[in-house]
DSSP file (Angstrom, degrees, kcal/mol; ACC not computed):
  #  RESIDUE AA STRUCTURE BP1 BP2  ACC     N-H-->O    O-->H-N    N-H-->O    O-->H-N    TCO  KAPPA ALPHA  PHI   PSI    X-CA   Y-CA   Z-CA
    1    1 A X              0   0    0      0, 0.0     2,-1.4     0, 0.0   139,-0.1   0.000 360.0 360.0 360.0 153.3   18.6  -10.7   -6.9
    2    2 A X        -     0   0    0     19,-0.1    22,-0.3    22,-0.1    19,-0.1  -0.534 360.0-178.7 -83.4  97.4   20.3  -10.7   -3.9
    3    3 A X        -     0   0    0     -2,-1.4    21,-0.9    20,-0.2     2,-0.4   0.082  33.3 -89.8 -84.5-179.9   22.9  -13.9   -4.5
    4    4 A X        -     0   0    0     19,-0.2    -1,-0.1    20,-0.1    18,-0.1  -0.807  58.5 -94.8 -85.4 124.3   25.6  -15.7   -2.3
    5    5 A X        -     0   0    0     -2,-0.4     2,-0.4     1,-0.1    14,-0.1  -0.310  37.5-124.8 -70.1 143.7   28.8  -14.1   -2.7
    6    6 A X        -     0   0    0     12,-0.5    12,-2.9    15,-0.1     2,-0.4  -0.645  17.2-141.9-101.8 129.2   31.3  -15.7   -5.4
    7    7 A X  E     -A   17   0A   0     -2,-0.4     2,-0.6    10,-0.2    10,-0.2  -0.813  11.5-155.9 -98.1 151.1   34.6  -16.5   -4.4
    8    8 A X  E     +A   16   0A   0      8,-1.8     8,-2.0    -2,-0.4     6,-0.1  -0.955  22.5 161.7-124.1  99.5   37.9  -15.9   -6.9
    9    9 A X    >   +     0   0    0     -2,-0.6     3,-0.7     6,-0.2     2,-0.2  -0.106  27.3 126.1 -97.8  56.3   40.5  -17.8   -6.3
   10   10 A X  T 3  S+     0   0    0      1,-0.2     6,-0.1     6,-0.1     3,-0.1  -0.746  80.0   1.9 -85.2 156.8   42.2  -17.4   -9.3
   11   11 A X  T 3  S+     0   0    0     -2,-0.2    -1,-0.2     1,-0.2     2,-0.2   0.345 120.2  67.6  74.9  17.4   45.7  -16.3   -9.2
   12   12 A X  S <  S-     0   0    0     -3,-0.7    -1,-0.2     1,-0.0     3,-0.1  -0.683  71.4-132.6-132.7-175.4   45.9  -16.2   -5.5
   13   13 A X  S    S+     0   0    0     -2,-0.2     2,-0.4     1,-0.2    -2,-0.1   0.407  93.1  67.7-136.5   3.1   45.9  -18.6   -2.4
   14   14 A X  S    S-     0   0    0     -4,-0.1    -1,-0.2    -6,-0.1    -6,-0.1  -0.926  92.1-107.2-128.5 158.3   43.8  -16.7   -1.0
   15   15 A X        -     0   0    0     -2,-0.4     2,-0.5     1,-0.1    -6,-0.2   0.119  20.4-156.5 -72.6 159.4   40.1  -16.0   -1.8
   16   16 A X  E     -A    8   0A   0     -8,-2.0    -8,-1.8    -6,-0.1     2,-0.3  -0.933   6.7-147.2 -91.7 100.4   38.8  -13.0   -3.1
   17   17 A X  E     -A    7   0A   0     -2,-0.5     2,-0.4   -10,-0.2   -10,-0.2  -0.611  15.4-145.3 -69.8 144.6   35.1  -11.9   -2.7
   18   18 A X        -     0   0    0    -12,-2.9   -12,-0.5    -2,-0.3     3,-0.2  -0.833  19.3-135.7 -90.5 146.7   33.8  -10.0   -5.5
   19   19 A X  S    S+     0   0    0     -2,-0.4     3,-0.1     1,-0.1    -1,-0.0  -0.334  70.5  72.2 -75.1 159.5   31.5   -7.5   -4.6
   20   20 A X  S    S+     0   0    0      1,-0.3     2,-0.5    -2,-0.2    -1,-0.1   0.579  82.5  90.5 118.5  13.1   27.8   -6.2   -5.9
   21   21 A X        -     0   0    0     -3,-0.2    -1,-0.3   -19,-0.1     2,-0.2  -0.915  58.0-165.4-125.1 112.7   25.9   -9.4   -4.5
   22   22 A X        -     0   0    0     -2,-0.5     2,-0.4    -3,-0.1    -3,-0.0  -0.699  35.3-100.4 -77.3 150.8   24.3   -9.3   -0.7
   23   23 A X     >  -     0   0    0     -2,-0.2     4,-2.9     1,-0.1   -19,-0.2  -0.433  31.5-122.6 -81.9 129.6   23.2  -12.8    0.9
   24   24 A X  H  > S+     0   0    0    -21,-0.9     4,-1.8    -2,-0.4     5,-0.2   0.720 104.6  60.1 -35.9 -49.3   19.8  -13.1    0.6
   25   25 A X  H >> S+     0   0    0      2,-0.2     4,-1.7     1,-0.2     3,-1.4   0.972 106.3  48.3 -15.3 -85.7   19.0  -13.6    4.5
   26   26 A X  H 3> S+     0   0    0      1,-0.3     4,-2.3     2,-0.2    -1,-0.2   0.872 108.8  58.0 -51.7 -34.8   20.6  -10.1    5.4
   27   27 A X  H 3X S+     0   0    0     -4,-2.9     4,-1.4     1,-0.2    -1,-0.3   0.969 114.3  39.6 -64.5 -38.3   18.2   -8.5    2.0
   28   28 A X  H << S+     0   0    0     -4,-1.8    -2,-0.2    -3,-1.4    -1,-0.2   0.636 111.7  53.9 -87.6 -13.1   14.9   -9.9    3.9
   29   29 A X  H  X S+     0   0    0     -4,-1.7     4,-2.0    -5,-0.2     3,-0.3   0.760 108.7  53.2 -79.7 -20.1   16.1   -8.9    7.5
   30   30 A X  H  X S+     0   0    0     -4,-2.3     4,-2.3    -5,-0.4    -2,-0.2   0.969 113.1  45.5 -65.4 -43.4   16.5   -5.4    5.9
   31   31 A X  H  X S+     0   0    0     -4,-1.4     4,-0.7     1,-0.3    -1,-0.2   0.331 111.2  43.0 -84.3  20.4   13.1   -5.8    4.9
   32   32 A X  H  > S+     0   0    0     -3,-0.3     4,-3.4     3,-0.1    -1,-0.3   0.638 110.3  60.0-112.1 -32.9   11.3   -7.1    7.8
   33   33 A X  H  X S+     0   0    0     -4,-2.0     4,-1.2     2,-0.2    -2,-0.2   0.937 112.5  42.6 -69.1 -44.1   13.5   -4.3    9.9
   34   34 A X  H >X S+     0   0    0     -4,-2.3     4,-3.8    -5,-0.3     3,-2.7   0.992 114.0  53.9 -55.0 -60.7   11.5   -1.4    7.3
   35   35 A X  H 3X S+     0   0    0     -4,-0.7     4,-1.9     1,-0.2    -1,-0.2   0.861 109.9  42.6 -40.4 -43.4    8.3   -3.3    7.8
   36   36 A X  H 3X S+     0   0    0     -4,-3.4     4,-0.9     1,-0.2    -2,-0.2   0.458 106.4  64.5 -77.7   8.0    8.5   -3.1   11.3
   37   37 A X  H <X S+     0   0    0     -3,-2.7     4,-1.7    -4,-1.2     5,-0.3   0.778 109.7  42.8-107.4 -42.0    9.7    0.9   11.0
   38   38 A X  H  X S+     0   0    0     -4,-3.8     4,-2.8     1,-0.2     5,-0.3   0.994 104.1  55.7 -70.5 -50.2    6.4    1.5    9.6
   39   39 A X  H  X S+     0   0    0     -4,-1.9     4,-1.0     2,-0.2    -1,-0.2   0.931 118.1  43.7 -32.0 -49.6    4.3   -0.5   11.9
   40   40 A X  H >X S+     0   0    0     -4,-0.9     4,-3.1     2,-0.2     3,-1.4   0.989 111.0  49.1 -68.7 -56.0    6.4    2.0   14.6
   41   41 A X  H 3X S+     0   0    0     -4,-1.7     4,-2.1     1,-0.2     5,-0.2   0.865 118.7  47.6 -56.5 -29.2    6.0    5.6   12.6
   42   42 A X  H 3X S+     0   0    0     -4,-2.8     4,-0.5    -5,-0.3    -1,-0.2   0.666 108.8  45.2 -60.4 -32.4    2.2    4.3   12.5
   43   43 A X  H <X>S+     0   0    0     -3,-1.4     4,-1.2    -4,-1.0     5,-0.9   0.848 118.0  51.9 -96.2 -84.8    1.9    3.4   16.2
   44   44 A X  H  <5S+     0   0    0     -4,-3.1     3,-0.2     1,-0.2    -2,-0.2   0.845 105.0  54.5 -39.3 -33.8    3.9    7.2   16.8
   45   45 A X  H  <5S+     0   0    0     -4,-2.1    -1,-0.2     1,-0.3    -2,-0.2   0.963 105.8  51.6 -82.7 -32.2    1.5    9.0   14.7
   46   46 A X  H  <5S-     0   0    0     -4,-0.5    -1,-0.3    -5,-0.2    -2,-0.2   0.862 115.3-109.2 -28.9 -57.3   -1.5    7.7   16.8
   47   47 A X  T  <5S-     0   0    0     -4,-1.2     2,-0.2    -3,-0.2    -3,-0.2   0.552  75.4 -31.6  61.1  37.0   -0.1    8.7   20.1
   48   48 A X  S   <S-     0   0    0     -5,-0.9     3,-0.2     1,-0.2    -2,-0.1  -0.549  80.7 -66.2 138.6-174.0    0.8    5.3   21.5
   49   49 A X  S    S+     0   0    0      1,-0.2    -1,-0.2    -2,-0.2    -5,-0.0   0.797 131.0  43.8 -62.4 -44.0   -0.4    1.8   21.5
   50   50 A X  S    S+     0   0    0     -3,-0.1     2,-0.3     2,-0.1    -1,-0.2   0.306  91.9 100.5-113.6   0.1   -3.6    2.3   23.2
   51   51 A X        -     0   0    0     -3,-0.2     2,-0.3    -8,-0.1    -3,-0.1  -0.799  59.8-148.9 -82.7 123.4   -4.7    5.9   21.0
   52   52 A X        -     0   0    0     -2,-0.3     2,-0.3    -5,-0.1     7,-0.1  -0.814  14.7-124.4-104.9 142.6   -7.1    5.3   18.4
   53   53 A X        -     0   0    0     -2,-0.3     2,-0.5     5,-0.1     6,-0.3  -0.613  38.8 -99.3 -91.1 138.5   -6.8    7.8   15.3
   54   54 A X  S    S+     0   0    0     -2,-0.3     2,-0.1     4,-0.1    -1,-0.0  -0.858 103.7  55.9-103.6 142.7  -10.1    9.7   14.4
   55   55 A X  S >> S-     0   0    0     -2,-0.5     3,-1.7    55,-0.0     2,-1.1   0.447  89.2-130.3 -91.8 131.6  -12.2    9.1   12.2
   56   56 A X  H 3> S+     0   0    0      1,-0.3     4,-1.1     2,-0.2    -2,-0.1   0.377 105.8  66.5 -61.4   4.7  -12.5    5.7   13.7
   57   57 A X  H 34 S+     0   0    0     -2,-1.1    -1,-0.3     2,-0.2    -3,-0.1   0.937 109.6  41.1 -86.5 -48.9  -12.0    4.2    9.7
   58   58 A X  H X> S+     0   0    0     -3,-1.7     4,-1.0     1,-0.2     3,-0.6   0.459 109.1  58.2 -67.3 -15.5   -8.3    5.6   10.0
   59   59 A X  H 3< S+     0   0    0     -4,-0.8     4,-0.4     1,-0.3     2,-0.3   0.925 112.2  38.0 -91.9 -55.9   -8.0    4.5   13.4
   60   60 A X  T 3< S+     0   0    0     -4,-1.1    -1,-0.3    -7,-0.2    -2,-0.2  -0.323 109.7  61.5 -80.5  41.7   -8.7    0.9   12.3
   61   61 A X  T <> S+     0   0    0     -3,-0.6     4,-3.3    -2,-0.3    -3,-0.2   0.190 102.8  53.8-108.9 -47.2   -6.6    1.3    9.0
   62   62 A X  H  X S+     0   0    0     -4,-1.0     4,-1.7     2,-0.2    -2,-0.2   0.651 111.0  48.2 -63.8 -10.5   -3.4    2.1   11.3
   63   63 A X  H  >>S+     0   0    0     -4,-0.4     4,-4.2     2,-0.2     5,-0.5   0.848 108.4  47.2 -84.1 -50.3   -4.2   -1.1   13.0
   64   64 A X  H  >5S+     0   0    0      2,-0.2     4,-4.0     1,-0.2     3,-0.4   0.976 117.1  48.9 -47.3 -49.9   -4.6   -3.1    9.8
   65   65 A X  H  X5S+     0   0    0     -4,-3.3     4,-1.7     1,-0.2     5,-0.3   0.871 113.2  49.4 -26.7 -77.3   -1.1   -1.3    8.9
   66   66 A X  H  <5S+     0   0    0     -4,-1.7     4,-0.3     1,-0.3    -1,-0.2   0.607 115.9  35.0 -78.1 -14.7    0.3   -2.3   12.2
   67   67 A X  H >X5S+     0   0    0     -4,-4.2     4,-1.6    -3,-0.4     3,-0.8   0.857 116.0  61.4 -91.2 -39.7   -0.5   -5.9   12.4
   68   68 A X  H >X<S+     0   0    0     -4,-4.0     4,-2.5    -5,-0.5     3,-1.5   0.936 105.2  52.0   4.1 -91.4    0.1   -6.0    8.5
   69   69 A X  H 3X S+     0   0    0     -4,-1.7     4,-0.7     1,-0.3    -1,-0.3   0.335 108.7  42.9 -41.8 -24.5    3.4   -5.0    9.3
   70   70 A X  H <> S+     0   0    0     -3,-0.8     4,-1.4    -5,-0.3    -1,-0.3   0.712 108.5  56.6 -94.2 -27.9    4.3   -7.3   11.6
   71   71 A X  H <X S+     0   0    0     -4,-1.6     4,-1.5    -3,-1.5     5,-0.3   0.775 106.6  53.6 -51.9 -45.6    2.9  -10.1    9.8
   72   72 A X  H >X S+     0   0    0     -4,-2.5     4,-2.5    -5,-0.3     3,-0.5   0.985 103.5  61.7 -51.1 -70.1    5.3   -9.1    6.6
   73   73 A X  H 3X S+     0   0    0     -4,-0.7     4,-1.7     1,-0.3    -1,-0.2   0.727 109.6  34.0 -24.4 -61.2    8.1   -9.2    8.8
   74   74 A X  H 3< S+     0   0    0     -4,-1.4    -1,-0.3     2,-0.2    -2,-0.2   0.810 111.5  59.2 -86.1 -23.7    7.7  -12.6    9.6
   75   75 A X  H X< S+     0   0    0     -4,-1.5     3,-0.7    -3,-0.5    10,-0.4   0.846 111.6  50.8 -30.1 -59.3    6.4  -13.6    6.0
   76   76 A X  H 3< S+     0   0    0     -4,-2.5    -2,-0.2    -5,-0.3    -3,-0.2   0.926 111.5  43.5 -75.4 -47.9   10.1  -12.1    5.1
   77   77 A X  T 3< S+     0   0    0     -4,-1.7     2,-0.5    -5,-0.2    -1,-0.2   0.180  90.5  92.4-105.4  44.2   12.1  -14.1    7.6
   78   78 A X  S X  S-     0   0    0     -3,-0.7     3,-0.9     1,-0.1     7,-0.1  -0.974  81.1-129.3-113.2 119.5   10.5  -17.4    7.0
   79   79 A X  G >  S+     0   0    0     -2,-0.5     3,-0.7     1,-0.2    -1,-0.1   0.859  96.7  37.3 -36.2 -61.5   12.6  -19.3    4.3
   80   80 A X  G 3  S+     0   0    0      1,-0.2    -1,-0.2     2,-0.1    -4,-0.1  -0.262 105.1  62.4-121.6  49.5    9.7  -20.2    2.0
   81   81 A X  G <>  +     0   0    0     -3,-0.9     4,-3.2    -5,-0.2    -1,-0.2  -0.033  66.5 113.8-148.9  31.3    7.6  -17.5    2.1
   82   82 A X  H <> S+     0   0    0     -3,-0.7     4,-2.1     2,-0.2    -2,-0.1   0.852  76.1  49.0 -71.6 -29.2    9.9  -15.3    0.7
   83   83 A X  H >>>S+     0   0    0      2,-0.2     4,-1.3     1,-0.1     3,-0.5   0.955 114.6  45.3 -75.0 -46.5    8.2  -14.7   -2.3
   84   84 A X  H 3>5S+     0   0    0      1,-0.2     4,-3.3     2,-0.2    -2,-0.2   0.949 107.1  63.7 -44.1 -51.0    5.0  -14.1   -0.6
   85   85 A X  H 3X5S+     0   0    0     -4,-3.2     4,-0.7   -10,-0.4    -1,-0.2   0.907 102.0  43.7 -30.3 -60.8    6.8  -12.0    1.8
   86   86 A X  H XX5S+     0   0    0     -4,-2.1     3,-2.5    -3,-0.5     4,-1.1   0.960 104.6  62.9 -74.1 -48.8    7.9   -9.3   -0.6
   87   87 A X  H 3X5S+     0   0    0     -4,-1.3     4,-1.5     1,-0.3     3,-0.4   0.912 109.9  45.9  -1.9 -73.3    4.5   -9.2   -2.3
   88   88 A X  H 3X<S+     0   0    0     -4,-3.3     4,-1.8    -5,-0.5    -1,-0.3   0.828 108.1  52.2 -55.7 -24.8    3.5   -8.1    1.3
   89   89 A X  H <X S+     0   0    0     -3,-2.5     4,-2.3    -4,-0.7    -2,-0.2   0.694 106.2  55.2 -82.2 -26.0    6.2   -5.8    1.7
   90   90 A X  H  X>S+     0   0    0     -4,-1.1     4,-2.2    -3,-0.4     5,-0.7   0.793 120.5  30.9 -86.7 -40.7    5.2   -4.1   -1.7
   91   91 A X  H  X5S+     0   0    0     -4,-1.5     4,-2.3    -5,-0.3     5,-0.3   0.967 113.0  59.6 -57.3 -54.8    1.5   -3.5   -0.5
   92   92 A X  H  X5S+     0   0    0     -4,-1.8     4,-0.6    -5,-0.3    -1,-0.2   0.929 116.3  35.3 -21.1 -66.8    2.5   -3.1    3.1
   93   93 A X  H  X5S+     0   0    0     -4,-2.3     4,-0.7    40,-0.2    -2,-0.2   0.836 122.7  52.2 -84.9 -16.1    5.0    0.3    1.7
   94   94 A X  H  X5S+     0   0    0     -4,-2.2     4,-2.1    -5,-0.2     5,-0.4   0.986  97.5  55.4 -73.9 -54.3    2.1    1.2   -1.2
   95   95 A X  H  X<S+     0   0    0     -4,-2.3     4,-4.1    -5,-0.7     5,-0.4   0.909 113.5  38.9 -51.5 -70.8   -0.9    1.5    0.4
   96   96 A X  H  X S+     0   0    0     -4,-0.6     4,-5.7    -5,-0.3     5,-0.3   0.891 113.9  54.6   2.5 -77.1    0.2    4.2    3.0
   97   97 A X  H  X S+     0   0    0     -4,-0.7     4,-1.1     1,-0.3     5,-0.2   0.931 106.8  46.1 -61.7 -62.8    2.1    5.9    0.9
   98   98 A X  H >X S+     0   0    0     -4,-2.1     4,-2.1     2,-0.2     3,-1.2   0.944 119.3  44.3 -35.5 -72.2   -0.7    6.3   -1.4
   99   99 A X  H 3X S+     0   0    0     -4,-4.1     4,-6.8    -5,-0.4    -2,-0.2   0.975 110.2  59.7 -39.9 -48.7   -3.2    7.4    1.9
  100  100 A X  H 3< S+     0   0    0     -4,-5.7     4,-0.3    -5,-0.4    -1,-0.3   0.819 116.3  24.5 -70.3 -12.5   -0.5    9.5    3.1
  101  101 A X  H << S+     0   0    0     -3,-1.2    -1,-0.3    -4,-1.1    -2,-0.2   0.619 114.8  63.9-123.9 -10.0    0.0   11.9    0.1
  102  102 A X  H >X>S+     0   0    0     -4,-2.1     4,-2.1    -5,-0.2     3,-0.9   0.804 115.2  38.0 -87.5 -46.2   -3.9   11.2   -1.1
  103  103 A X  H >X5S+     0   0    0     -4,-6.8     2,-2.9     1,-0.3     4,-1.8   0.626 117.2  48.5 -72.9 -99.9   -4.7   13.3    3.0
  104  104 A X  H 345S+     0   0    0     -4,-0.3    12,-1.2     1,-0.3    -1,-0.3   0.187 122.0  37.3 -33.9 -13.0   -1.8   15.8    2.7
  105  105 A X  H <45S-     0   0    0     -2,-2.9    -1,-0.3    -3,-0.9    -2,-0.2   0.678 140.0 -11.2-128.2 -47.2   -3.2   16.7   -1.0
  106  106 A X  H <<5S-     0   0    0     -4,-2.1    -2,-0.2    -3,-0.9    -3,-0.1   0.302 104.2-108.1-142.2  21.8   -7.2   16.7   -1.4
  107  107 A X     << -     0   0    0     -4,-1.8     2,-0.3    -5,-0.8     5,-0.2   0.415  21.4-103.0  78.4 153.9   -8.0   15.1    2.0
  108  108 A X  B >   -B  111   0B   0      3,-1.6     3,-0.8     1,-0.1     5,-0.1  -0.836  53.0 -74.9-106.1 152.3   -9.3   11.8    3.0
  109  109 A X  T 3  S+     0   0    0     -2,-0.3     2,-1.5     1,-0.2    -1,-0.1   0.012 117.7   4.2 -24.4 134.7  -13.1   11.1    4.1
  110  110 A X  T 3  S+     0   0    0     -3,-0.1     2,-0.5   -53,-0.1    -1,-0.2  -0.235 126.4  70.3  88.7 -59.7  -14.2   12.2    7.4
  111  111 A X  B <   +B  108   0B   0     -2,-1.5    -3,-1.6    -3,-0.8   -56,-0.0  -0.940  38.2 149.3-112.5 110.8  -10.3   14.1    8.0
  112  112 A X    >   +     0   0    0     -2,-0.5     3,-3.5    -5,-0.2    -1,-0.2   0.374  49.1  95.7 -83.6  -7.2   -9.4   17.0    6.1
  113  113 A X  T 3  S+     0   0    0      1,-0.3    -1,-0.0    -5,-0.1   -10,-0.0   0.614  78.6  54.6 -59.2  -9.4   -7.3   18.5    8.6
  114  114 A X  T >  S+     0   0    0      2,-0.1     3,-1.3    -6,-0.1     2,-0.4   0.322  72.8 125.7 -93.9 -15.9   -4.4   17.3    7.4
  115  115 A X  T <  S+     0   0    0     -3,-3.5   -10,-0.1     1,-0.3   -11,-0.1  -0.481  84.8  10.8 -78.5 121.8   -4.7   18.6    3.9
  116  116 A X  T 3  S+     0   0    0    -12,-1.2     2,-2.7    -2,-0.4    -1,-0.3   0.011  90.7 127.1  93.0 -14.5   -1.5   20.8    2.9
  117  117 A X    X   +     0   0    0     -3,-1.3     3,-3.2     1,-0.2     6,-0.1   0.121  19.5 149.6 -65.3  44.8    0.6   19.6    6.3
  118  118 A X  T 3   +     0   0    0     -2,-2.7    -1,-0.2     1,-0.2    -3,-0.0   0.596  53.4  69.4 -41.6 -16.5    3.6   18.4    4.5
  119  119 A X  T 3   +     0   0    0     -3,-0.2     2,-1.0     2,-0.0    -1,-0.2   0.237  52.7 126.6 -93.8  12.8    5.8   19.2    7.2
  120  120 A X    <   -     0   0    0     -3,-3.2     4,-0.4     1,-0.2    -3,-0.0  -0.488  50.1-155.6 -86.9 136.8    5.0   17.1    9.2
  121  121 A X  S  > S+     0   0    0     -2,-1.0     4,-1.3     2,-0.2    -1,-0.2   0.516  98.4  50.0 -89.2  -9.1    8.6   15.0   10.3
  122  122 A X  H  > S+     0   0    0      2,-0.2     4,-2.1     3,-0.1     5,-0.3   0.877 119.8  42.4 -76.7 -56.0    6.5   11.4   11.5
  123  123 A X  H  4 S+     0   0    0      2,-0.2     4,-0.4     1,-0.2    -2,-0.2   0.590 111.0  54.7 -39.2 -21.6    4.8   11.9    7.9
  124  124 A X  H  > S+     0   0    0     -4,-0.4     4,-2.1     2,-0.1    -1,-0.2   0.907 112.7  39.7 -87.3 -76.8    8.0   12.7    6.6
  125  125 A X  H  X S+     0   0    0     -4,-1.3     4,-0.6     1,-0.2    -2,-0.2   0.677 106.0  60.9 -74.7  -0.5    9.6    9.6    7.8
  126  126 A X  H >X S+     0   0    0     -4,-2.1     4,-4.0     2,-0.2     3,-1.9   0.966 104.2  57.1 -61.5 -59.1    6.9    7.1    7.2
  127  127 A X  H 3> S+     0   0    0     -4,-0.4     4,-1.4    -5,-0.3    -2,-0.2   0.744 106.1  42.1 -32.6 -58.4    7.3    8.2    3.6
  128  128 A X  H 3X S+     0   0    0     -4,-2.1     4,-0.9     2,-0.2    -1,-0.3   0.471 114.9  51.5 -70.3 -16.0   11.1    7.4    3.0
  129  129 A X  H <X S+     0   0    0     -3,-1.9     4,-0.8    -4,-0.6    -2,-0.2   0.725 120.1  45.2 -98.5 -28.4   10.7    3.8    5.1
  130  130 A X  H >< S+     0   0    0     -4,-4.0     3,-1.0     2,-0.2     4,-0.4   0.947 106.7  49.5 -26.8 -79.2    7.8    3.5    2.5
  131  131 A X  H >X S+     0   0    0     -4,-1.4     4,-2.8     1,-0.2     3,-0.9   0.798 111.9  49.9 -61.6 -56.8    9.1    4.4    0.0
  132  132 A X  H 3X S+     0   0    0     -4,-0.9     4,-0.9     1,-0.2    -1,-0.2   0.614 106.3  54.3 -81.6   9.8   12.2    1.9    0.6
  133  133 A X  H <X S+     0   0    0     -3,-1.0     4,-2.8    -4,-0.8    -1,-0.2   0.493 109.3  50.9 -72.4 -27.7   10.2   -1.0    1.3
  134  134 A X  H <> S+     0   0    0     -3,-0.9     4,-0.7    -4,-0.4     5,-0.2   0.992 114.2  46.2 -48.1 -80.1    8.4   -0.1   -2.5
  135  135 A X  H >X S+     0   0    0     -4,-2.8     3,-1.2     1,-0.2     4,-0.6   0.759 115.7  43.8 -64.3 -74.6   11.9    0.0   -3.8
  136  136 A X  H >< S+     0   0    0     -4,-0.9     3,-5.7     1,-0.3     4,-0.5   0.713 116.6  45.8  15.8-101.2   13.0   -3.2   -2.1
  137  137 A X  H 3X S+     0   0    0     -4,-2.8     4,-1.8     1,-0.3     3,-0.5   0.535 108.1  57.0  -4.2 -62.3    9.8   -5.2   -2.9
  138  138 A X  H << S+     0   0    0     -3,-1.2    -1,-0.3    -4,-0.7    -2,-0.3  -0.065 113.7  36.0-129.9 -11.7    9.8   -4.1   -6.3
  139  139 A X  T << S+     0   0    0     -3,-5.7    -1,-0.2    -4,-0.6    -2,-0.2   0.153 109.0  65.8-135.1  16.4   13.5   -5.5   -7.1
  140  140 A X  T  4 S+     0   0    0     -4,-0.5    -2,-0.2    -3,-0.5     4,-0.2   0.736 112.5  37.2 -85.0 -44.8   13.0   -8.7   -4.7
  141  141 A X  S  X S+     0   0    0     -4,-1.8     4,-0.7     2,-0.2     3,-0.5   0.795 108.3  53.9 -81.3 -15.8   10.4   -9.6   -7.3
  142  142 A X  H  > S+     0   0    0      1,-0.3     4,-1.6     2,-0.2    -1,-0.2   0.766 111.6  56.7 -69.6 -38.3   11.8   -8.6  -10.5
  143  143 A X  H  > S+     0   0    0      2,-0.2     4,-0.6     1,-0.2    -1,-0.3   0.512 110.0  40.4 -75.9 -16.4   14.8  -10.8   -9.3
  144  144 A X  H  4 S+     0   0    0     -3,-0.5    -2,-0.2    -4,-0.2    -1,-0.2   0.483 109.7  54.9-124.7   9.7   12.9  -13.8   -8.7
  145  145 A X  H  X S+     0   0    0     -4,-0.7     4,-2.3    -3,-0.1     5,-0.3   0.666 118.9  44.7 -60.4 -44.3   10.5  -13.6  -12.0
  146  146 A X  H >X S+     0   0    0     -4,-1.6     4,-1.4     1,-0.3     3,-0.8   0.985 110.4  45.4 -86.8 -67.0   14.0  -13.4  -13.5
  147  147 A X  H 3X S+     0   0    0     -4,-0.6     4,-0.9     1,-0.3    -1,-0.3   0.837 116.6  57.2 -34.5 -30.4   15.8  -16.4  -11.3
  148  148 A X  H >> S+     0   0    0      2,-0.2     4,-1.8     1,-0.1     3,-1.0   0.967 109.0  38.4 -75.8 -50.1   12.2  -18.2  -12.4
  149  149 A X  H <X S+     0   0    0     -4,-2.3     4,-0.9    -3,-0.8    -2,-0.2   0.473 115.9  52.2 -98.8   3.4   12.5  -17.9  -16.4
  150  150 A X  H 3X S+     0   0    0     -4,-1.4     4,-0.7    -5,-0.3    -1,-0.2   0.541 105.4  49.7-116.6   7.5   15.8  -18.6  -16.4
  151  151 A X  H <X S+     0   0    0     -3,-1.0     4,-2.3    -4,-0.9    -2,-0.2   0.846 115.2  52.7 -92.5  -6.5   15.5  -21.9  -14.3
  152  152 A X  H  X S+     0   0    0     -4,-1.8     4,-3.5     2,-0.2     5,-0.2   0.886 103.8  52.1 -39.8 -54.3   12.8  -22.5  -17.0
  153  153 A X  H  < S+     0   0    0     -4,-0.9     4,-0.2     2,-0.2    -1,-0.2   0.707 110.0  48.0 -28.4 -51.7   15.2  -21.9  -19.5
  154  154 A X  H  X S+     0   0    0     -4,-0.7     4,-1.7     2,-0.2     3,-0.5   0.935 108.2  59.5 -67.5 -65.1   17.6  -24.5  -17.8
  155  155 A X  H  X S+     0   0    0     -4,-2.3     4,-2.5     1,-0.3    -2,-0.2   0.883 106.4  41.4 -49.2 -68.7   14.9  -26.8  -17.7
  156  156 A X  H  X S+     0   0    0     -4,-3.5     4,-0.5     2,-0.2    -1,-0.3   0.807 112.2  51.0 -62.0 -19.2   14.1  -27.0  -21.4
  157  157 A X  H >4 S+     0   0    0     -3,-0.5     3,-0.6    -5,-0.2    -2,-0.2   0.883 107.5  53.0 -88.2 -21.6   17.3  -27.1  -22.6
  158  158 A X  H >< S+     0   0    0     -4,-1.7     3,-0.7     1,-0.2    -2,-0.2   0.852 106.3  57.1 -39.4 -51.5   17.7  -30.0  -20.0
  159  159 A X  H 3< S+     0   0    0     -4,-2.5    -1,-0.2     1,-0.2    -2,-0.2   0.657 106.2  51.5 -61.8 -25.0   14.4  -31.5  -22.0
  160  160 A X  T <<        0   0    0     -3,-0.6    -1,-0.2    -4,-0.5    -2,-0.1   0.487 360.0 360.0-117.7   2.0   16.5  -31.3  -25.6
  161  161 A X    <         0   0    0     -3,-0.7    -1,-0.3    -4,-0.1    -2,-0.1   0.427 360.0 360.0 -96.3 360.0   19.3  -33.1  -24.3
């Protein structure tokens, strides 16, 4: 999980960070910044704020996306909603992701046109800001199931004492 950085002073006077831990703040602005990079490639692939996608179910799925996405965002940089946050973030980068390669492979209701257009470069980046909101998510929570069973851990052995 994304920790506080430890300082070493041993053998010095002055301190040493060790590396390989980021402060948790800066891990959830990254992830509000991602959320809000889909809400935008989503917004682009429309044609603007005010362009509705056809078939009008996809047109109102890029909304839920884009108010989603801005809702994660602030979910992420609220102090105690962090778990809740990432939770959103992993749904937020799945769902998409999931749509986007479910049109581009056997077509979605209503739109086939889209089926085999891999190249397309908004489609392209949606994917990878997706995709690193997944991976994110997906090792915000595994890092705080694990920061959970081991203050459990603490707890009972507190209890034997």
């Amino acid at each position: 999980m994304a920790e506080q950085q430890v300082v070493d002073w041993a053998g010095s006077d002055r301190p040493r960070v060790r590396a390989g831990a980021a402060p948790e703040m800066a891990v959830r602005m990254v992830g509000a910044l991602l959320a809000l990079a889909v809400a935008a490639v989503h917004v682009a692939d429309q044609g603007g704020i005010m362009r509705f996608a056809s078939p009008d179910w996809v047109g109102w799925s890029y909304r839920l996306i884009e108010v989603g996405a801005v809702l994660t965002a602030v979910a992420l940089l609220i102090p105690w909603s962090a778990w809740l946050g990432w939770a959103a973030a992993l749904l937020l980068g799945t769902g998409p992701f999931i749509a986007y390669v479910a049109s581009r492979s056997v077509g979605l209701p209503g739109d086939h046109g889209d089926v085999g257009n891999w190249g397309y470069w908004v489609g392209t980046v949606a994917l990878v800001v997706e995709a690193a909101l997944i991976v994110l998510g997906i090792t915000m929570l595994m890092a705080y199931r694990q920061r959970a069973g081991q203050r459990l851990v603490i707890g009972r052995l507190g209890q034997l004492r």
